[in-house]
GUDRENDO-874740 format. One record per residue (C-alpha): residue number from 1; residue in one letter; x, y negated, z. Coordinates in nm, 2 decimals. Layout:
BEGIN
n/res/x/y/z
NUM/a/X/Y/Z
...
REM end
This chain:
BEGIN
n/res/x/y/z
1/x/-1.30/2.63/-2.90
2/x/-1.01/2.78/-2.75
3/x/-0.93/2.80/-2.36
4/x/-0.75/2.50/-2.31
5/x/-1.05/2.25/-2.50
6/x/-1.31/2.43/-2.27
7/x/-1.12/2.36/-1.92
8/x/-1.08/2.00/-2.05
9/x/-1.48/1.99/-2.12
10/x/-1.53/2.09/-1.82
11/x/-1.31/1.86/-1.63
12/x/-1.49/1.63/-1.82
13/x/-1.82/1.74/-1.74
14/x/-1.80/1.82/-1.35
15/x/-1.58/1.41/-1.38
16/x/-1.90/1.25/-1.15
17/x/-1.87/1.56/-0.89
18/x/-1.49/1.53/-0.86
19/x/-1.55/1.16/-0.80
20/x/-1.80/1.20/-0.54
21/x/-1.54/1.51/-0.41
22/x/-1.29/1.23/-0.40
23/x/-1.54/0.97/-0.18
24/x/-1.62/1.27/0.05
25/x/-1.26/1.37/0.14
26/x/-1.16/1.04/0.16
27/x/-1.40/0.91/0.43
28/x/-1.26/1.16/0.66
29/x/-1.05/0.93/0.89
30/x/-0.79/1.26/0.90
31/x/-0.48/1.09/1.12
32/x/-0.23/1.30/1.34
33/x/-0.42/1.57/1.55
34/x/-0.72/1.44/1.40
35/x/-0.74/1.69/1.07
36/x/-0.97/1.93/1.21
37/x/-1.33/1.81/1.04
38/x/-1.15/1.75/0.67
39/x/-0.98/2.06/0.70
40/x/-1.30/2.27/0.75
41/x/-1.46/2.03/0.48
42/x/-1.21/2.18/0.23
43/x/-1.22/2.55/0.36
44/x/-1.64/2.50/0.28
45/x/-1.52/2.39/-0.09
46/x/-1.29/2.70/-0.09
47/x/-1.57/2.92/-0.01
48/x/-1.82/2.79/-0.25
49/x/-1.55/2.83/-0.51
50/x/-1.53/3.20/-0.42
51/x/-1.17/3.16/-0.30
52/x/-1.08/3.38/-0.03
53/x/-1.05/3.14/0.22
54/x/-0.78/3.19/0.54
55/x/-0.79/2.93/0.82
56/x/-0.49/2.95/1.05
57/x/-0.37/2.78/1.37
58/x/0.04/2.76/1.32
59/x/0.26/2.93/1.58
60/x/0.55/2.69/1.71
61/x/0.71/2.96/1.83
62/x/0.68/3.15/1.52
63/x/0.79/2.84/1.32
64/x/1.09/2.68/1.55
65/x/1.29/2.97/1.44
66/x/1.27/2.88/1.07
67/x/1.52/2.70/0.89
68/x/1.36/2.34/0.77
69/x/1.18/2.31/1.15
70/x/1.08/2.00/1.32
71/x/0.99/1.95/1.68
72/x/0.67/1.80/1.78
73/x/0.56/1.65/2.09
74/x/0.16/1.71/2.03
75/x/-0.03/2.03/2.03
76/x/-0.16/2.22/1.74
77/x/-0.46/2.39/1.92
78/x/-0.81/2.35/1.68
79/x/-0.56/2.26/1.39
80/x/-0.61/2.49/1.11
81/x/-0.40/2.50/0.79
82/x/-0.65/2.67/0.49
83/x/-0.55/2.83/0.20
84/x/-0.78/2.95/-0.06
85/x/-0.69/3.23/-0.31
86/x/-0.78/3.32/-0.62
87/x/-0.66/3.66/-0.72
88/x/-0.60/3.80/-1.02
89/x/-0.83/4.08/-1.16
90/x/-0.60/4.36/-1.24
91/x/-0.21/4.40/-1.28
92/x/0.04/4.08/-1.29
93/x/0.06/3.96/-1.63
94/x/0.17/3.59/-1.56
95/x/0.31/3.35/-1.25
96/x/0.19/3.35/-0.91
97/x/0.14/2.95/-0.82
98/x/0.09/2.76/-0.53
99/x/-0.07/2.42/-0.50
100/x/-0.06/2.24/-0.20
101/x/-0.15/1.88/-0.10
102/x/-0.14/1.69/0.24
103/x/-0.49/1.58/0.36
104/x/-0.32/1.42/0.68
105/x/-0.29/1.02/0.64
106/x/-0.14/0.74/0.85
107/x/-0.34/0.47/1.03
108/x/-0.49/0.21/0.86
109/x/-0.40/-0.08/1.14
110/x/-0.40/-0.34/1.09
111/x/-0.78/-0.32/1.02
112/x/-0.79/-0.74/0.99
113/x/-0.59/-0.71/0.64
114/x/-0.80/-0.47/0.46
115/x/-1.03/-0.63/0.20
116/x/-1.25/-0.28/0.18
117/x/-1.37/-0.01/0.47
118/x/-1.04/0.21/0.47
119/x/-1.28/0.53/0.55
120/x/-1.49/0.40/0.30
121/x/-1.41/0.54/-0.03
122/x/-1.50/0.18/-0.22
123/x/-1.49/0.19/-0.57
124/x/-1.44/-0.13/-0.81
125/x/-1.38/-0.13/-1.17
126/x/-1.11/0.17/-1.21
127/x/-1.02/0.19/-0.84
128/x/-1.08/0.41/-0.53
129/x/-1.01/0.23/-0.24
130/x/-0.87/0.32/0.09
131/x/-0.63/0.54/0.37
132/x/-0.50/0.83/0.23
133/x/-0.68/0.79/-0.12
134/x/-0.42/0.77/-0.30
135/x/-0.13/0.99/-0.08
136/x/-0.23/1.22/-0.10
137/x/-0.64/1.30/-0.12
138/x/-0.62/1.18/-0.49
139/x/-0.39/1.51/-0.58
140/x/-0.62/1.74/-0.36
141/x/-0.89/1.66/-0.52
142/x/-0.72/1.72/-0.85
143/x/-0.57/2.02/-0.78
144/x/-0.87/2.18/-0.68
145/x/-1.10/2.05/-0.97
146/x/-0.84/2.21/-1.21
147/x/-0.84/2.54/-1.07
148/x/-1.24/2.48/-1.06
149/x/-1.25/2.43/-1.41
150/x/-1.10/2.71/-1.48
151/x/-1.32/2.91/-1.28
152/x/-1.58/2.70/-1.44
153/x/-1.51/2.78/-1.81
154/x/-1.57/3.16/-1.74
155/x/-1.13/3.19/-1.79
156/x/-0.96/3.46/-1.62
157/x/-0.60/3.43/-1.49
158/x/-0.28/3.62/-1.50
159/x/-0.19/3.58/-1.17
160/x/-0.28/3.47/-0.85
161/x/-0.31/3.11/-0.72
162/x/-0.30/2.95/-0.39
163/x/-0.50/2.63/-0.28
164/x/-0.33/2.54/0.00
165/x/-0.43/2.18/0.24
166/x/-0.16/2.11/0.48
167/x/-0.11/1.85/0.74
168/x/0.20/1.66/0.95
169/x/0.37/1.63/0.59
170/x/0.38/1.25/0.71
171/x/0.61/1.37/1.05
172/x/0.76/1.70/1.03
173/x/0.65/1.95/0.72
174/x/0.51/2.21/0.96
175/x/0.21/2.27/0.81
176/x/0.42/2.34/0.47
177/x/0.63/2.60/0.65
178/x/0.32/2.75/0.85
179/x/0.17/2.84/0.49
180/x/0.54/3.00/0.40
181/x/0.56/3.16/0.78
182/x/0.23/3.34/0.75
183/x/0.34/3.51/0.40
184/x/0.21/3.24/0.17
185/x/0.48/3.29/-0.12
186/x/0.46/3.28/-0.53
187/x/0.67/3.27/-0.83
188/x/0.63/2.88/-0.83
189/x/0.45/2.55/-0.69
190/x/0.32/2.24/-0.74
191/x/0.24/1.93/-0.48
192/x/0.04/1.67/-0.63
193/x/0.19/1.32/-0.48
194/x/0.13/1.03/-0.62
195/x/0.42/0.95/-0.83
196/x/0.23/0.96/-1.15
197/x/0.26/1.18/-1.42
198/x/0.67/1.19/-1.34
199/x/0.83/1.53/-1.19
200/x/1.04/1.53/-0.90
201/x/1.41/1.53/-0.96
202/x/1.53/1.47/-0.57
203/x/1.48/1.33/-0.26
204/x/1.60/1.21/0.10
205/x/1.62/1.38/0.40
206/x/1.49/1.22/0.72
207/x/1.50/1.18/1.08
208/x/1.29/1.04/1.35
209/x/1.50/0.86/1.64
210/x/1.38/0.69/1.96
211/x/1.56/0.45/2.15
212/x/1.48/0.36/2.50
213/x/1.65/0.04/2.66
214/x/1.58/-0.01/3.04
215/x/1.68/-0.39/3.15
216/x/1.62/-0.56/3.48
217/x/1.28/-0.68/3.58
218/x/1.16/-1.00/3.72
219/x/0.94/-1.27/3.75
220/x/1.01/-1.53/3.53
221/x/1.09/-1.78/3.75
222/x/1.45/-1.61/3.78
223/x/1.44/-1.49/3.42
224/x/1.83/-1.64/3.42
225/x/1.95/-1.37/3.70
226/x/1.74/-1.09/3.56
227/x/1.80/-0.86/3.20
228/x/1.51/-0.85/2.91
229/x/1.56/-0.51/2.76
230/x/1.35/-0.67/2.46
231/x/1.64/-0.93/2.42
232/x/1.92/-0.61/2.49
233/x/1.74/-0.41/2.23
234/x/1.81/-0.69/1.96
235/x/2.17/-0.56/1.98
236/x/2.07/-0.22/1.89
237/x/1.85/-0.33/1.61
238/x/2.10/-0.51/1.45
239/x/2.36/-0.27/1.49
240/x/2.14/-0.03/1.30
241/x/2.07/-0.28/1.02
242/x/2.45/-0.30/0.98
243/x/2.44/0.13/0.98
244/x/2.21/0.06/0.72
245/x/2.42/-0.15/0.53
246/x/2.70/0.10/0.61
247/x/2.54/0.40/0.48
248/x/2.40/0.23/0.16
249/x/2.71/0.00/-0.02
250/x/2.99/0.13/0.19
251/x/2.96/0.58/0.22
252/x/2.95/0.71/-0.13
253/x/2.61/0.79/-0.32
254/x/2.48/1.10/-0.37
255/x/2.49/1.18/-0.78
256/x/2.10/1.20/-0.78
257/x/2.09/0.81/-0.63
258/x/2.33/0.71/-0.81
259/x/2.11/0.44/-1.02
260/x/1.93/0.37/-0.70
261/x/1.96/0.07/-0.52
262/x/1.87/0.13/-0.21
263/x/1.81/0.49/-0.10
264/x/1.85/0.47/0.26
265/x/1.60/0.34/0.45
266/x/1.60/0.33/0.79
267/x/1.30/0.14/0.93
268/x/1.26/0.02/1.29
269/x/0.88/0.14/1.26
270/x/0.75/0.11/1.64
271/x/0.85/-0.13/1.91
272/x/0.68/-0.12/2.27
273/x/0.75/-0.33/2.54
274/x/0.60/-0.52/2.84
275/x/0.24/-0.62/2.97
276/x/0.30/-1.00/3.03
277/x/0.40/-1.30/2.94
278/x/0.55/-1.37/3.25
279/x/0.73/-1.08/3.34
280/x/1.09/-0.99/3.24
281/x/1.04/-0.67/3.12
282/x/1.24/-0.39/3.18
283/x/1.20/-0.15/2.97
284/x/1.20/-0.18/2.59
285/x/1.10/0.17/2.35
286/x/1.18/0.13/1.93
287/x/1.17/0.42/1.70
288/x/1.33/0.45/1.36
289/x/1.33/0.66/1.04
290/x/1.65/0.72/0.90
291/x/1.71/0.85/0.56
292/x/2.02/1.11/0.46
293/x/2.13/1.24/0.13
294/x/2.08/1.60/0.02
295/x/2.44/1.75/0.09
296/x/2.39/1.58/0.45
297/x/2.27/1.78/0.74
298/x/2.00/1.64/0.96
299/x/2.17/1.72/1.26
300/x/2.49/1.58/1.15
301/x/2.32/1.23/1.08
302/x/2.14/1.25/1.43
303/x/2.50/1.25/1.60
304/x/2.65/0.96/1.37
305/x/2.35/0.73/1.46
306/x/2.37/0.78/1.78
307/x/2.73/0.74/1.85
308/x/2.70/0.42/1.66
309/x/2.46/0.28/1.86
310/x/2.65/0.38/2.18
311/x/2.94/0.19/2.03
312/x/2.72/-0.12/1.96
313/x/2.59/-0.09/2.34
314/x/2.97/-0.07/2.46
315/x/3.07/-0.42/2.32
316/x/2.77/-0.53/2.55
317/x/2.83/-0.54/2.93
318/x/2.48/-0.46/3.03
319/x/2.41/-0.15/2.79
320/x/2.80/-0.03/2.87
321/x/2.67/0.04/3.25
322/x/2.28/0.09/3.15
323/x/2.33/0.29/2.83
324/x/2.02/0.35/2.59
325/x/1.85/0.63/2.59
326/x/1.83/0.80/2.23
327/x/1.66/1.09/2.18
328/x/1.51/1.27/1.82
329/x/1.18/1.43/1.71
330/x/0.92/1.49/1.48
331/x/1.15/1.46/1.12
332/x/1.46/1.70/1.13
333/x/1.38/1.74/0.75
334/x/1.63/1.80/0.50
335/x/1.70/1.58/0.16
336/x/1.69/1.83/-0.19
337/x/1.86/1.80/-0.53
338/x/1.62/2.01/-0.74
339/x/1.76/2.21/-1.00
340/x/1.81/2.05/-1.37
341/x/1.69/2.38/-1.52
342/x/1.38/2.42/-1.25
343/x/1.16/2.64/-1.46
344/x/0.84/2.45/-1.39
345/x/0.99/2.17/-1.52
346/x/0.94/2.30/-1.90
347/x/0.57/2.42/-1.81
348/x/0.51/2.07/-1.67
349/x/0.65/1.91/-1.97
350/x/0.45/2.13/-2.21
351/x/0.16/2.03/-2.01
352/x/0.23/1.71/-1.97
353/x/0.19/1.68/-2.36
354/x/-0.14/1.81/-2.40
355/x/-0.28/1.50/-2.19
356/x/-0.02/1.22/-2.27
357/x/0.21/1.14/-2.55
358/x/0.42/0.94/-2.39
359/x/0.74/1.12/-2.28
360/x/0.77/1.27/-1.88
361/x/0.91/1.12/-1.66
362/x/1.17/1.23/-1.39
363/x/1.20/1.05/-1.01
364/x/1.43/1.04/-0.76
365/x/1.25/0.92/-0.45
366/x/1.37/0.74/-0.14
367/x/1.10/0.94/0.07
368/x/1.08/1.29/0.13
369/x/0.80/1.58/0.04
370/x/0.71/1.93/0.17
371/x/0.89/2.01/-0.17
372/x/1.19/2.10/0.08
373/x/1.10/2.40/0.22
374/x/1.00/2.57/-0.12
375/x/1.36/2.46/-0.29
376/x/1.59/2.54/-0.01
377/x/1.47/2.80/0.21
378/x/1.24/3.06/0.01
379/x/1.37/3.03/-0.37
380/x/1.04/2.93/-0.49
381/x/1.10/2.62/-0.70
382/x/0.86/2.35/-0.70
383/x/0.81/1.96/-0.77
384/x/0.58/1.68/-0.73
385/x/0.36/1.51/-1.01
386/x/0.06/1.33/-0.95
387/x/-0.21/1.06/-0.94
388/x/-0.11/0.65/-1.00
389/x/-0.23/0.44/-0.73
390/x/-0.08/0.19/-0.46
391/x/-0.01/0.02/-0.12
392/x/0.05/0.34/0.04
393/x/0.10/0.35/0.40
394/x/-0.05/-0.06/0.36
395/x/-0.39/-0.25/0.36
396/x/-0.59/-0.21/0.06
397/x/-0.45/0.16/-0.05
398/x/-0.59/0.27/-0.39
399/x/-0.56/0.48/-0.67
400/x/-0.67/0.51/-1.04
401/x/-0.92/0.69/-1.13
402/x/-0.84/0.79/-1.49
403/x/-0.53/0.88/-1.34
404/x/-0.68/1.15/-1.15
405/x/-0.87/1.26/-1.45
406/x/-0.55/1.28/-1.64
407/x/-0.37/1.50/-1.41
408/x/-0.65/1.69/-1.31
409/x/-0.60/1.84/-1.70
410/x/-0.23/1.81/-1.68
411/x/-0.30/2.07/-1.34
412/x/-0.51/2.32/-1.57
413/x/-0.29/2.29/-1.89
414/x/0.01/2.41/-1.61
415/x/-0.22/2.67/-1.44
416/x/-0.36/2.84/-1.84
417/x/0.03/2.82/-1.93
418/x/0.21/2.94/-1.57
419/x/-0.03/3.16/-1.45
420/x/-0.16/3.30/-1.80
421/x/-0.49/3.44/-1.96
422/x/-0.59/3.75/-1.88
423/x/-0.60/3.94/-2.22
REM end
């Protein structure tokens, strides 16, 4: 039995422990700021797997000098990123490789249209249900079992790897760039999303915008002499569904998107106003995710938003004396065209073919991935393949397990081949 048949028996072996893994991980309910309890969950796994295991609170101060940088308006204090190592015995004789998964997940509201517990890791027929399962605790779980398996099988690499769990991939990519800020480098990478077993090809850029819209307050017996910022934010929202249309059919595509419908998004994603019914209210908040092409910079998007939504507000006579308010944070995150001759692209394939026999797959996505800072700011290339599930970010979120188990020997047919065998 040679290397690779004795890491696939024991993927298939430890299968029931990476399930239960799976459940574990994903009844975590690991939203913004609250990441803490998963992430010493996984530096406990790291540990029992020997790893050397390094748990670090990011420094924004450290970080906001980096290229790829995105403000946030929280606090990172009892927040630790973990990476887990597992050095090679002896000189180099492969590629250094780092694998790296988000573990932080959106909310699950609203709770009244999920058919399953979203903390509770339900399983029915071939399906794991619930927040985060399958972006991106599917992939961790994967990634980690491979390198276990390995381990496992009594198989000796030729270089080091790097089990890293981030968080805030979701809003800004800092936990990505902490790992690179505190030294975290290799000859190549790997994120596990769930885009099946398809590589990476390219992907947006994004930016988080908030508009605030102050009106004139009232009761609502003289609702007639008085201004509903609600009502005056309907102008903005429209103007930026014509932006949309603008920057989608009218600007040219980028080469990548080119067979891409609609790569643009921009989503009016929070809206906040008032506190009743019979109150005017004066004062209306909306925030919205706007997508940008690769060869567009982030800041250079920020401004063209913005001065067309003070151009919308002008043809209004309110909002041309009481202008909006738009201000950016969390997502200053660059889009990336990924090389056609990426090196881990041929490993992939070649791994790819020990599991499936249908051809890989390639994806340009209309979202964006830590994949970013790798590419474009420390040379290290890397791309996303992963798990099959669905309704991400929805009610009812699931993936497929035999999907997991797939990739989870796709991950360890990549490891034997990029990392090597120790001779």
């Amino acid at each position: 039995m040679d290397a690779l048949e004795k890491v696939f028996e024991q993927i298939d072996q430890s299968w029931d422990d990476e399930v239960k893994f799976l459940q574990q991980l994903g009844r975590f309910p690991s939203t913004l700021g609250n990441e803490t309890a998963t992430q010493r969950f996984l530096a406990n796994k790291f540990r029992e797997m020997s790893l050397e295991t390094d748990e670090f609170i990011p420094d924004v101060k450290k970080l906001s000098s980096l290229p790829g940088f995105s403000a946030p308006e929280w606090s990172y204090d009892g927040r630790p990123i973990v990476v887990g190592k597992l050095p090679t015995k002896g000189p180099k004789q492969g590629k250094s490789l780092i694998l790296q998964g988000h573990i932080d997940v959106v909310s699950p509201e609203p709770m009244r249209l999920w058919d399953y517990d979203p903390w509770g890791s339900t399983i029915e027929g071939d399906r794991m249900y619930g927040r985060g399962l399958c972006d991106m605790k599917s992939g961790v779980a994967a990634m980690i079992y491979a390198v276990k398996a390995i381990q496992d099988a009594g198989i000796e690499l030729g270089a080091d790897v790097l089990l890293e769990t981030v968080y805030e991939e979701e809003c800004t990519g800092n936990g990505a760039l902490a790992t690179l800020q505190r030294g975290y480098v290799a000859d190549g990478g790997l994120i596990p999303e769930p885009f099946g077993p398809t590589a990476l090809k390219a992907q947006v850029g994004v930016i988080w915008m908030r508009v605030r819209v102050t009106g004139a307050g009232s009761h609502v017996n003289i609702a007639n002499q008085s201004v509903n910022a609600i009502e005056k934010s309907y102008i903005l929202i429209d103007a930026l569904k014509k932006y949309r249309e603008y920057i989608n059919y009218t600007k040219p595509k980028h080469e990548a998107f080119k067979d891409v419908d609609h790569p643009l998004n921009v989503n009016i994603g929070i809206i906040k106003s008032g506190d009743w019914a019979s109150t005017v209210p004066a004062d209306c908040m909306f925030e919205v995710r706007i997508g940008l092409y690769p060869d567009q910079d982030p800041q250079e998007i920020k401004d063209e938003v913005k001065a067309w939504l003070l151009e919308a507000a002008a043809q209004d006579p309110w909002l041309k004396e009481v202008q909006p308010e738009i201000t950016f944070y969390g997502f200053h995150a660059h889009g990336v065209n990924l090389e056609e001759n990426l090196e881990v692209y041929s490993y992939l394939d070649a791994a790819h073919h020990k599991v499936y026999d249908s051809e890989m797959k390639y994806l340009a996505t209309t979202a964006t991935t830590d994949v970013r800072f790798y590419n474009l700011f420390y040379n290290i290339p890397m791309t996303c393949y992963g798990p099959t599930g669905g309704d991400m970010h929805g009610a009812n979120e699931w993936v497929d397990l035999t999907s997991v188990r797939e990739v989870t020997k796709v991950y360890a047919a990549f490891i034997l081949d990029w990392c090597g065998i120790r001779k």
